[in-house]
N, CA, C and O atoms as a CHARMM CRD file, in Angstrom:
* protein
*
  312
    1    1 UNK  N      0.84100  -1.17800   0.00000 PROA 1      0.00000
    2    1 UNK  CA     0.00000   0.00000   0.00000 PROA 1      0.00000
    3    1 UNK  C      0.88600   1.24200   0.00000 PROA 1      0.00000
    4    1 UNK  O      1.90200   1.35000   0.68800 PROA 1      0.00000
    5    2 UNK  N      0.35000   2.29200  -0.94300 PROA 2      0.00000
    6    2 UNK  CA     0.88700   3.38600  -0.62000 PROA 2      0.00000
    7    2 UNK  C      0.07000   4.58600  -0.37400 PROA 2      0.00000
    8    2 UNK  O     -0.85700   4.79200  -1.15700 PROA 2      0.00000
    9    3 UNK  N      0.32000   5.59600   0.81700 PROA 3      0.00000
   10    3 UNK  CA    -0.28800   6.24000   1.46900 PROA 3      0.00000
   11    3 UNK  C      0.28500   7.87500   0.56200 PROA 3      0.00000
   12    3 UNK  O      1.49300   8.10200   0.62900 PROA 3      0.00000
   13    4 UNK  N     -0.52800   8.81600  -0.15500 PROA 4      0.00000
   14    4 UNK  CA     0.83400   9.89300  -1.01700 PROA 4      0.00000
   15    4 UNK  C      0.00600  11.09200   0.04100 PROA 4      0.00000
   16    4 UNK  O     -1.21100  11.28000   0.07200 PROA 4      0.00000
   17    5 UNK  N      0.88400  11.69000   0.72900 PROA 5      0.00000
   18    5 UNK  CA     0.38200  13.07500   1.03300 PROA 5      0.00000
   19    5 UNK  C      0.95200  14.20600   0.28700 PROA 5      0.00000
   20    5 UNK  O      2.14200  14.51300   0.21500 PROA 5      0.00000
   21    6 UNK  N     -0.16700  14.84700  -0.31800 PROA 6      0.00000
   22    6 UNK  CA     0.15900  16.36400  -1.26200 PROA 6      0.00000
   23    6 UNK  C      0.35100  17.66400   0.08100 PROA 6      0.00000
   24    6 UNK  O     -0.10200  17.86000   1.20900 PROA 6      0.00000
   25    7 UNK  N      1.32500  18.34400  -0.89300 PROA 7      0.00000
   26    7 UNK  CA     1.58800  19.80600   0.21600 PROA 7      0.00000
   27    7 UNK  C     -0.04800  20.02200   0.97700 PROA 7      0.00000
   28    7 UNK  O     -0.14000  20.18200   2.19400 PROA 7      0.00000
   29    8 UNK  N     -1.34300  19.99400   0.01300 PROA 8      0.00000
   30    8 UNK  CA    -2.36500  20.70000   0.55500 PROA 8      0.00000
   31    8 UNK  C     -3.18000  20.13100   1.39100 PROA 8      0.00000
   32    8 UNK  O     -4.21100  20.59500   1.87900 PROA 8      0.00000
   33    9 UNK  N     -2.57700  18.87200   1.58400 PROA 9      0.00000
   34    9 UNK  CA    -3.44600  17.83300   2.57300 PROA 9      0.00000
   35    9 UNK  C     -2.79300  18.22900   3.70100 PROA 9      0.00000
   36    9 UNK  O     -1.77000  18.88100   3.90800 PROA 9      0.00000
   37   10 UNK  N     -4.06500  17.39000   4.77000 PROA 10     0.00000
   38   10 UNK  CA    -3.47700  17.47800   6.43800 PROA 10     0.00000
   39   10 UNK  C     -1.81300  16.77800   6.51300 PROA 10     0.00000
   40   10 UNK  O     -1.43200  15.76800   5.92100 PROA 10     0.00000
   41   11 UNK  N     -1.18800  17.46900   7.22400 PROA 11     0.00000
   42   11 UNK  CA     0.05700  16.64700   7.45700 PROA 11     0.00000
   43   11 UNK  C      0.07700  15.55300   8.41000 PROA 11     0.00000
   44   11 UNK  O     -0.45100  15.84100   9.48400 PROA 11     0.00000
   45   12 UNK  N      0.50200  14.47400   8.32100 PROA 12     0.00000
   46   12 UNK  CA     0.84300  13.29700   9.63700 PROA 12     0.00000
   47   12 UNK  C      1.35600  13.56700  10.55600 PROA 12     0.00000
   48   12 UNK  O      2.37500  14.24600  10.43100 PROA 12     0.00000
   49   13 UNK  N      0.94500  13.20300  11.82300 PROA 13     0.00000
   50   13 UNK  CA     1.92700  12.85100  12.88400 PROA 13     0.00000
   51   13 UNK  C      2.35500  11.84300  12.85600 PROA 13     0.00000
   52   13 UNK  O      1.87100  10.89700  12.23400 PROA 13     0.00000
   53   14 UNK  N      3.72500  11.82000  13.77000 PROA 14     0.00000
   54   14 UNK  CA     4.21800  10.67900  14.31800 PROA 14     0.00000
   55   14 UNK  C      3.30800   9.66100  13.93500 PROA 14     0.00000
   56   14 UNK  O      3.40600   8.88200  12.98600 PROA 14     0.00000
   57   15 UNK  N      2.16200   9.78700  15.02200 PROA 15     0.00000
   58   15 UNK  CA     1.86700   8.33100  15.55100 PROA 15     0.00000
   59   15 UNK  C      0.83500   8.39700  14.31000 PROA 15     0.00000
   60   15 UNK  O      0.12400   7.40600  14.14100 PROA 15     0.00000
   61   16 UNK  N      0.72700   9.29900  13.58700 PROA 16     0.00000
   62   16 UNK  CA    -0.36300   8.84900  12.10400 PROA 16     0.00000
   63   16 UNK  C      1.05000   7.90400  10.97200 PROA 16     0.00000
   64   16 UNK  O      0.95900   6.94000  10.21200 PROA 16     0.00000
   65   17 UNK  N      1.94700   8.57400  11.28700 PROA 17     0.00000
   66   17 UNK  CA     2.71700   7.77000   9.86700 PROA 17     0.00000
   67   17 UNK  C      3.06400   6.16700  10.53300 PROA 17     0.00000
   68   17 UNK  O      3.04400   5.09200   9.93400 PROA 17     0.00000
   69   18 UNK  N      3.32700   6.39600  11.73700 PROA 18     0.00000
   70   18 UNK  CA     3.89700   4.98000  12.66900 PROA 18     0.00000
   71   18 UNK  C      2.46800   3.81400  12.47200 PROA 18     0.00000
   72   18 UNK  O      2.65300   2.62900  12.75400 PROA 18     0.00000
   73   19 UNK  N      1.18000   4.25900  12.00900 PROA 19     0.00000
   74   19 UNK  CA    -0.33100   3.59000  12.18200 PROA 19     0.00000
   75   19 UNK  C      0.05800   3.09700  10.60800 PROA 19     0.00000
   76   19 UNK  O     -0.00100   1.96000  10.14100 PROA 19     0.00000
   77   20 UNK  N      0.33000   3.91600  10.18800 PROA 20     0.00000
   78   20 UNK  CA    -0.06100   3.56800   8.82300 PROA 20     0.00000
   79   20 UNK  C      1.38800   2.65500   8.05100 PROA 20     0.00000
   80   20 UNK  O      1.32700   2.13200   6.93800 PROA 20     0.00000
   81   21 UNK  N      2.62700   2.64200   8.96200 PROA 21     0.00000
   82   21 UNK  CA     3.82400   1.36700   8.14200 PROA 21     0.00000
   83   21 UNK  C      3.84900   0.58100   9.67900 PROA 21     0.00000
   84   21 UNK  O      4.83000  -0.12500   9.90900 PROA 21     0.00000
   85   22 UNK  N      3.04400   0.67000  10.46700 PROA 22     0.00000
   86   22 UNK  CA     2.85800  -0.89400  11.07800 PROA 22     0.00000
   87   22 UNK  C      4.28700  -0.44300  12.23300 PROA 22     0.00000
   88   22 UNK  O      4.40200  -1.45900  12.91800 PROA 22     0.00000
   89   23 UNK  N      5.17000   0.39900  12.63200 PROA 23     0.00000
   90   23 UNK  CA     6.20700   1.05200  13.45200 PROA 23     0.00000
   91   23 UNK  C      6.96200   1.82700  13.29900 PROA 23     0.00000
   92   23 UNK  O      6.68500   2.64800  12.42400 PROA 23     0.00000
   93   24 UNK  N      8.19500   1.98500  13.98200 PROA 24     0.00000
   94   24 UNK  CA     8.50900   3.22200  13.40000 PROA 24     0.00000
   95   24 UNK  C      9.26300   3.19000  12.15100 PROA 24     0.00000
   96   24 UNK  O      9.81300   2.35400  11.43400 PROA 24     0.00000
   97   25 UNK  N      9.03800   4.57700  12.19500 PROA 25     0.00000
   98   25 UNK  CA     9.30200   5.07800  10.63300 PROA 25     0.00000
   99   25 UNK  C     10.95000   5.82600  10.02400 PROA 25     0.00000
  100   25 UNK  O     11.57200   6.69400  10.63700 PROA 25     0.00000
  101   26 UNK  N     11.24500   5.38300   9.08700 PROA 26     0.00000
  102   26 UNK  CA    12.47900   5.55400   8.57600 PROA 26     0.00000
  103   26 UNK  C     12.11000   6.28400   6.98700 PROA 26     0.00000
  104   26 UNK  O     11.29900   5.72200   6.25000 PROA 26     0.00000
  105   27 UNK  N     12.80900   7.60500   6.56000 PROA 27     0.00000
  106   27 UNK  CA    12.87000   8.31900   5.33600 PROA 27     0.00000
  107   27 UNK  C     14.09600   7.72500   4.64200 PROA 27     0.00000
  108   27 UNK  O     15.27500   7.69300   4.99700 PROA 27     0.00000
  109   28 UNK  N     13.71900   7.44400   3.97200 PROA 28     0.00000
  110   28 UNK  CA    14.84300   6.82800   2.56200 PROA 28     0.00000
  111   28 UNK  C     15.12900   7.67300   2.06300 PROA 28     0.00000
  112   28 UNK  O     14.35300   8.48600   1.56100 PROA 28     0.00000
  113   29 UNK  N     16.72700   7.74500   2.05100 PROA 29     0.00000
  114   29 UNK  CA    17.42500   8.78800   1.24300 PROA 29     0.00000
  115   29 UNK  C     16.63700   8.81400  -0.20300 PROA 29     0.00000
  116   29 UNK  O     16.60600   9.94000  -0.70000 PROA 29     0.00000
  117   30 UNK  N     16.01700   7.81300  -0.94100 PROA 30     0.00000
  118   30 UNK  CA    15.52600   8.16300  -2.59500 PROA 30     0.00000
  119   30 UNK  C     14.23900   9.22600  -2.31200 PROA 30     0.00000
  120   30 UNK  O     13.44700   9.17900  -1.37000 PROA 30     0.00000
  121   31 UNK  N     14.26900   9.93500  -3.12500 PROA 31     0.00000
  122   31 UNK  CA    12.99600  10.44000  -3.73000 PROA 31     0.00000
  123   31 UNK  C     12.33700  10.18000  -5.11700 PROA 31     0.00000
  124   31 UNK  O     12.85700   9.77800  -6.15800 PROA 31     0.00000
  125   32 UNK  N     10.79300  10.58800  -4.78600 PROA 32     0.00000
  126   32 UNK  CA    10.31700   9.92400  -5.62000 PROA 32     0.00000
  127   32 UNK  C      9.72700  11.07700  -6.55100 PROA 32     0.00000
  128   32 UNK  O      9.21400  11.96000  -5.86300 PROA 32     0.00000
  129   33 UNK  N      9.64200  11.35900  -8.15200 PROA 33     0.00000
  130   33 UNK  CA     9.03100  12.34900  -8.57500 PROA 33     0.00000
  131   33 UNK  C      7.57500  11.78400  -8.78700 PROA 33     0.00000
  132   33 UNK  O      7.23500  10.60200  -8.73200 PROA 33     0.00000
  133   34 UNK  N      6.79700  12.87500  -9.03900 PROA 34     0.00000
  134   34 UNK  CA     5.04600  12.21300  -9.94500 PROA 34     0.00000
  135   34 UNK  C      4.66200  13.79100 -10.00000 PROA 34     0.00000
  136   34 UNK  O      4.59000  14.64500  -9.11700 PROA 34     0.00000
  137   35 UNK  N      4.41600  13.82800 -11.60300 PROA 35     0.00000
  138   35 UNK  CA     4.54300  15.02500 -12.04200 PROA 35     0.00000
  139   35 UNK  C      5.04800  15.61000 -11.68600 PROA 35     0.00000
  140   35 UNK  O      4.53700  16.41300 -10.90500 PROA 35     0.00000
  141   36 UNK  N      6.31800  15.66500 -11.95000 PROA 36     0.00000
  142   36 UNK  CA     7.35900  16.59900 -11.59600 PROA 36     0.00000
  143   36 UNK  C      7.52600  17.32700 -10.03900 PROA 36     0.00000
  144   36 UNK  O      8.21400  18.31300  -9.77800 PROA 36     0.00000
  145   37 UNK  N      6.84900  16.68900  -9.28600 PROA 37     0.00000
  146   37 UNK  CA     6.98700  17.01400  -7.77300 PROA 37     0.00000
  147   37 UNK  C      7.92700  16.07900  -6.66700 PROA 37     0.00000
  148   37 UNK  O      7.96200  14.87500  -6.92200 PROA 37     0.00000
  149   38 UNK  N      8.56700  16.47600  -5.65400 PROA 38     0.00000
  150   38 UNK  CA     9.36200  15.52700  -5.70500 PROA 38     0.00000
  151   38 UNK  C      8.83000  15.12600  -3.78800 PROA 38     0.00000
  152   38 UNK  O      8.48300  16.02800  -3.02500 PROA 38     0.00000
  153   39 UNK  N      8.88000  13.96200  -3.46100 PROA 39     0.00000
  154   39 UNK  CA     8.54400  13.06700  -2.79000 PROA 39     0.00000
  155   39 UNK  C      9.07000  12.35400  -2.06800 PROA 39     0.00000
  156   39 UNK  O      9.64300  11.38500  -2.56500 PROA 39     0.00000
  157   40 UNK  N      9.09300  12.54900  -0.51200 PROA 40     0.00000
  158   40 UNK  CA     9.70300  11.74600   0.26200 PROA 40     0.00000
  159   40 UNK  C      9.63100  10.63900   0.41200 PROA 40     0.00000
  160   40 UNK  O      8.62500  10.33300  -0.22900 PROA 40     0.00000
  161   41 UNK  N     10.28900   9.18500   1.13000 PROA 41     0.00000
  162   41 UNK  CA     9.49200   7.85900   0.77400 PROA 41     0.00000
  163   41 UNK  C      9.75000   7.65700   2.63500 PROA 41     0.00000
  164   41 UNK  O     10.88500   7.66800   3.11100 PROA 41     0.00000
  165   42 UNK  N      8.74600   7.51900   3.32200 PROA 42     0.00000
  166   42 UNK  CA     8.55200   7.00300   4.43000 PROA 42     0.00000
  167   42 UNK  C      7.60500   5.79800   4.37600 PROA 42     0.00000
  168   42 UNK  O      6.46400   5.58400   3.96600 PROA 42     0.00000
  169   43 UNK  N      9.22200   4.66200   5.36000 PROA 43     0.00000
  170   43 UNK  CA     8.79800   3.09000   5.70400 PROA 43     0.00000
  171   43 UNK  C      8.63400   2.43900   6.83000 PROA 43     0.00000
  172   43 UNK  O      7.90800   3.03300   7.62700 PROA 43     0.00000
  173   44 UNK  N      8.89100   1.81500   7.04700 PROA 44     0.00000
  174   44 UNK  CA     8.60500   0.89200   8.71200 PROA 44     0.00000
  175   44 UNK  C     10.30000   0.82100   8.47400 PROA 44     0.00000
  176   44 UNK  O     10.87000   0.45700   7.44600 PROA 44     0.00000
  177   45 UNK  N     10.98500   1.33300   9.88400 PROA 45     0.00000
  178   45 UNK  CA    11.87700   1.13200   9.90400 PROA 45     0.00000
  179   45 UNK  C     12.91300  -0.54400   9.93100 PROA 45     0.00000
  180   45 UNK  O     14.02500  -0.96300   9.61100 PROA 45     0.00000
  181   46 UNK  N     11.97500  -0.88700  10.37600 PROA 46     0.00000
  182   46 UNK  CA    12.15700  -2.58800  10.69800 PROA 46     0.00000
  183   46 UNK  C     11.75000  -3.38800   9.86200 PROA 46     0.00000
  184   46 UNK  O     11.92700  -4.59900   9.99200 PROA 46     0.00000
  185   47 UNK  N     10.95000  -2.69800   8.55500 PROA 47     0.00000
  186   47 UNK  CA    10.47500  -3.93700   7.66800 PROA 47     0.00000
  187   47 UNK  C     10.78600  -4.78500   7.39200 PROA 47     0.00000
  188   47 UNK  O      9.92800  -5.66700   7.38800 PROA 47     0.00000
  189   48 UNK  N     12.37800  -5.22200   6.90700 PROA 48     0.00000
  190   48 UNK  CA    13.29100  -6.07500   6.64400 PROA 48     0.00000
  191   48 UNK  C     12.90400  -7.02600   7.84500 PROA 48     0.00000
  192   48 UNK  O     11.93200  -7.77900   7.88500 PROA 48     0.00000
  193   49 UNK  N     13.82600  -6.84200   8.77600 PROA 49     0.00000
  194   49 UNK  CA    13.86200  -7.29800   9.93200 PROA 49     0.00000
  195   49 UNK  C     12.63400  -7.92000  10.64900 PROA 49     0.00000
  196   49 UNK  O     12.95700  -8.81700  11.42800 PROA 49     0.00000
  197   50 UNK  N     11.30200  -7.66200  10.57700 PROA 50     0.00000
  198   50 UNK  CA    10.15800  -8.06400  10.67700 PROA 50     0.00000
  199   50 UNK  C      9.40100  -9.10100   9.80000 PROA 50     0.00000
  200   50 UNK  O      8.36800  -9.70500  10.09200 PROA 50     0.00000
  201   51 UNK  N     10.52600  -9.21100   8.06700 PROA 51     0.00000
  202   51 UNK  CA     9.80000  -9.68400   7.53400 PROA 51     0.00000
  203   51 UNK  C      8.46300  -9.48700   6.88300 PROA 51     0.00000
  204   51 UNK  O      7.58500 -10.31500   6.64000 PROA 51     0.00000
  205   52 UNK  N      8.53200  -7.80300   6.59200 PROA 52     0.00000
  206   52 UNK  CA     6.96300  -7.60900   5.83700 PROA 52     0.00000
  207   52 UNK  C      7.20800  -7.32300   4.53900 PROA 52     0.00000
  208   52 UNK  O      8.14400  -6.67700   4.06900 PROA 52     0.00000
  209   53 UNK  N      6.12500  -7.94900   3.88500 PROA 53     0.00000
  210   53 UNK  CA     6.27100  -8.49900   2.40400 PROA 53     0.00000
  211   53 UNK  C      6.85500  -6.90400   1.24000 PROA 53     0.00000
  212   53 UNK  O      6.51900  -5.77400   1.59400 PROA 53     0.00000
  213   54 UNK  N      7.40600  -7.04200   0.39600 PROA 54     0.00000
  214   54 UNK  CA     8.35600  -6.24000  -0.35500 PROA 54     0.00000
  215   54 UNK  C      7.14900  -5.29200  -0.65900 PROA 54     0.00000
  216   54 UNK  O      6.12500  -5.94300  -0.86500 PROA 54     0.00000
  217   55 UNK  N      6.96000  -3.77800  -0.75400 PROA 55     0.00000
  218   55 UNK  CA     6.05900  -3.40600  -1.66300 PROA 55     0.00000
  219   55 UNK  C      6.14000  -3.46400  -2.93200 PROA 55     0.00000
  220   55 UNK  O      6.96300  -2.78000  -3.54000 PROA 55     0.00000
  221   56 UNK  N      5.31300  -4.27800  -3.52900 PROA 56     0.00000
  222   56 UNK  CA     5.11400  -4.24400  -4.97800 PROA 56     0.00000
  223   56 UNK  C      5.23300  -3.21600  -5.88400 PROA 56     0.00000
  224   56 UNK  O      6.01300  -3.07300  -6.82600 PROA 56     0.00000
  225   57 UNK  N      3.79400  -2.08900  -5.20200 PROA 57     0.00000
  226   57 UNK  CA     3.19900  -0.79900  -5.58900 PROA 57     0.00000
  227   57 UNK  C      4.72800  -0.13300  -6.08600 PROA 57     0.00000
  228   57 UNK  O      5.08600  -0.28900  -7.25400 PROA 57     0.00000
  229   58 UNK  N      5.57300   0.60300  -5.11900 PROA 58     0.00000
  230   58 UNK  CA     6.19000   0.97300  -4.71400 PROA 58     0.00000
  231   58 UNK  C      7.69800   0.71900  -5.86400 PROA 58     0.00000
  232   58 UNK  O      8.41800   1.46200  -6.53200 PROA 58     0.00000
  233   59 UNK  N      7.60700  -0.81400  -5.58200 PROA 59     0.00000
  234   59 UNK  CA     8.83600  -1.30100  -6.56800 PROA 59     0.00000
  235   59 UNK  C      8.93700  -1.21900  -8.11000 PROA 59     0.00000
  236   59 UNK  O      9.91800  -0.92100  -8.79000 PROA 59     0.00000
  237   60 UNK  N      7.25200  -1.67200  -8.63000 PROA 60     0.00000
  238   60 UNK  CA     7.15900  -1.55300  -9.79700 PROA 60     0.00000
  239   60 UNK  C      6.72200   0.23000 -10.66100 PROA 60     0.00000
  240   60 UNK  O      6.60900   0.50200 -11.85600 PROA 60     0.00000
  241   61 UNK  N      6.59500   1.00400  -9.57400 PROA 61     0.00000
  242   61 UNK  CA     5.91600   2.46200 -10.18500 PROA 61     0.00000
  243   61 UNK  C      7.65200   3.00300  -9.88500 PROA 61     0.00000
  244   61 UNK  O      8.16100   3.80000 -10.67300 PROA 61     0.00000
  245   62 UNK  N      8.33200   2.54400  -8.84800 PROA 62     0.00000
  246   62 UNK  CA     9.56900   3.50000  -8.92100 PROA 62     0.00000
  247   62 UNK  C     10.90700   3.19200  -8.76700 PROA 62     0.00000
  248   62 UNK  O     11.81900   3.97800  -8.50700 PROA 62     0.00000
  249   63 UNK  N     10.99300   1.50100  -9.01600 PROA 63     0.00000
  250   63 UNK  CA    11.73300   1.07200  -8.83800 PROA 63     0.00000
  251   63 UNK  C     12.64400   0.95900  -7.69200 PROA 63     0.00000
  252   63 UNK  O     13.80000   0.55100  -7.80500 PROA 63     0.00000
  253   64 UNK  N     11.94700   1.43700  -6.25900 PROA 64     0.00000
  254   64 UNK  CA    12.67500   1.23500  -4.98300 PROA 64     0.00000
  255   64 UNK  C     12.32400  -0.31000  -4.36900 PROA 64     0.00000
  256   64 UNK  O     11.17100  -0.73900  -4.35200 PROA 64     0.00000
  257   65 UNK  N     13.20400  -0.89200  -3.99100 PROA 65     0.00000
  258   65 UNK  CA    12.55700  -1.85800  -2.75400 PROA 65     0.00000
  259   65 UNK  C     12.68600  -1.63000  -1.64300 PROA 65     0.00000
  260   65 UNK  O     13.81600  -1.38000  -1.22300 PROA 65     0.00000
  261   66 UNK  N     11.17200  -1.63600  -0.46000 PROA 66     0.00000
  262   66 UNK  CA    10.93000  -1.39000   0.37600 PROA 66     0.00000
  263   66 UNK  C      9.99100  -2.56300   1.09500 PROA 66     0.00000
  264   66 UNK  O      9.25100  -3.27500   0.41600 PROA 66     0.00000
  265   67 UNK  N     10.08500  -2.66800   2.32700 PROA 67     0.00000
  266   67 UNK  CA     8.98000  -3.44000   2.84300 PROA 67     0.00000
  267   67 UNK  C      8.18400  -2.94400   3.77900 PROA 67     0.00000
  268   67 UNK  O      8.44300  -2.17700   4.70700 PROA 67     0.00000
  269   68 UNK  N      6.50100  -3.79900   3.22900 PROA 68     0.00000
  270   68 UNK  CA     5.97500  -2.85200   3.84600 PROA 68     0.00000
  271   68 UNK  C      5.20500  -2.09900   3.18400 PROA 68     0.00000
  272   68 UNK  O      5.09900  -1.96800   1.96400 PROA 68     0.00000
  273   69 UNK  N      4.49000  -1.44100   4.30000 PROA 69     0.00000
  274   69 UNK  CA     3.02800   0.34200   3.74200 PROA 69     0.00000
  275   69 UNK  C      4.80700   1.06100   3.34000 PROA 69     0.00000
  276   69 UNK  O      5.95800   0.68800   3.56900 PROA 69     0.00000
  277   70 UNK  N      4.19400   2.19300   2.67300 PROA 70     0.00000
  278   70 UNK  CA     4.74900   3.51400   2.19700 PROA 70     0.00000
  279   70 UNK  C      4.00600   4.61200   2.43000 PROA 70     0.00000
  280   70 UNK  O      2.79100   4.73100   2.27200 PROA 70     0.00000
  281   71 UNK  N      4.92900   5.56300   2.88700 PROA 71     0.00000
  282   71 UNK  CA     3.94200   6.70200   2.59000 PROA 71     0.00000
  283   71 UNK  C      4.73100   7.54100   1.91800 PROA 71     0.00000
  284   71 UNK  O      5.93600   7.30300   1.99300 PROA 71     0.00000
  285   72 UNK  N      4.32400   8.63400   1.15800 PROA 72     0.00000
  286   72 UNK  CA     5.07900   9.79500  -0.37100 PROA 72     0.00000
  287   72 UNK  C      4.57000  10.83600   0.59100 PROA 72     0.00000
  288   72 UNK  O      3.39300  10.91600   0.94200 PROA 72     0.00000
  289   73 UNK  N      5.77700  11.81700   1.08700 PROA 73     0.00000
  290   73 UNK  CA     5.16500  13.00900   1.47500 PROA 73     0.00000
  291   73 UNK  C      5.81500  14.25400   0.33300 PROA 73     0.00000
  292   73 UNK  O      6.95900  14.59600   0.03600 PROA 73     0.00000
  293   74 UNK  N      4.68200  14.61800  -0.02400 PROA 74     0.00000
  294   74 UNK  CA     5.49400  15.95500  -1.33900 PROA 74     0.00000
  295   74 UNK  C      5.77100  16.79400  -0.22800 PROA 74     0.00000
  296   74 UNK  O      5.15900  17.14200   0.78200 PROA 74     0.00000
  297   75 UNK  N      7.14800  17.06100  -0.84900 PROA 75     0.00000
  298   75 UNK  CA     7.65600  18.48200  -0.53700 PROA 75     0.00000
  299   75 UNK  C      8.47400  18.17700   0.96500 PROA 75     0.00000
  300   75 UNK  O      9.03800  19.04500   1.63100 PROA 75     0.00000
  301   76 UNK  N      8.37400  16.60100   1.33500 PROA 76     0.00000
  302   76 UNK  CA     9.52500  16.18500   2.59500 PROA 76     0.00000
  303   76 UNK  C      8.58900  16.57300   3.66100 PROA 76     0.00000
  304   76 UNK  O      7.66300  17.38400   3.69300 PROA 76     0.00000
  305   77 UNK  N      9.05700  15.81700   4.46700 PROA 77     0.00000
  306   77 UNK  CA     9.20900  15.74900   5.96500 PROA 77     0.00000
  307   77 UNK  C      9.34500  17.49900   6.32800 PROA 77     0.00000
  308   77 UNK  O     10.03500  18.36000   5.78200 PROA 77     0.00000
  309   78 UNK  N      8.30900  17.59500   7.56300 PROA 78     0.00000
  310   78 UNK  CA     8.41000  19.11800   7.89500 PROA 78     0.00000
  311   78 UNK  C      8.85700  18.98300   9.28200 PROA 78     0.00000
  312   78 UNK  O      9.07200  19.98600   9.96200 PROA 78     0.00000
């Protein structure tokens, strides 16, 4: 699953991004563009390590592997 927050949406907290990749959360140095906007990639820091299944979504639209929810925040982490 991937979760995309735009600049004009509500922003996440903590414990909203930590709900939504299953713990805590780790920003991957990659970014991601979609239409030319560019996109943070927040994961479950532990995915590996937990064993949660590769995101597909994620792998095949941008070629990252990650495990796990995603979430795309445009415009980064505030």
């Amino acid at each position: 699953m991937i979760t995309i927050v735009n600049e004009k949406d509500k922003q996440l907290n903590l414990k909203e991004m930590q709900s939504i990749v299953g713990g805590y959360i780790e920003r991957r140095p990659d970014n991601v563009k979609i239409d030319g906007k560019s996109y943070d990639v927040i994961v479950n820091e532990e995915g590996l390590i937990n064993n949660l299944p590769i995101n597909e979504d994620i792998l095949d639209k941008f070629g990252i592997t990650v495990f796990g929810n995603a979430i795309l925040i445009e415009g980064g982490l505030k």
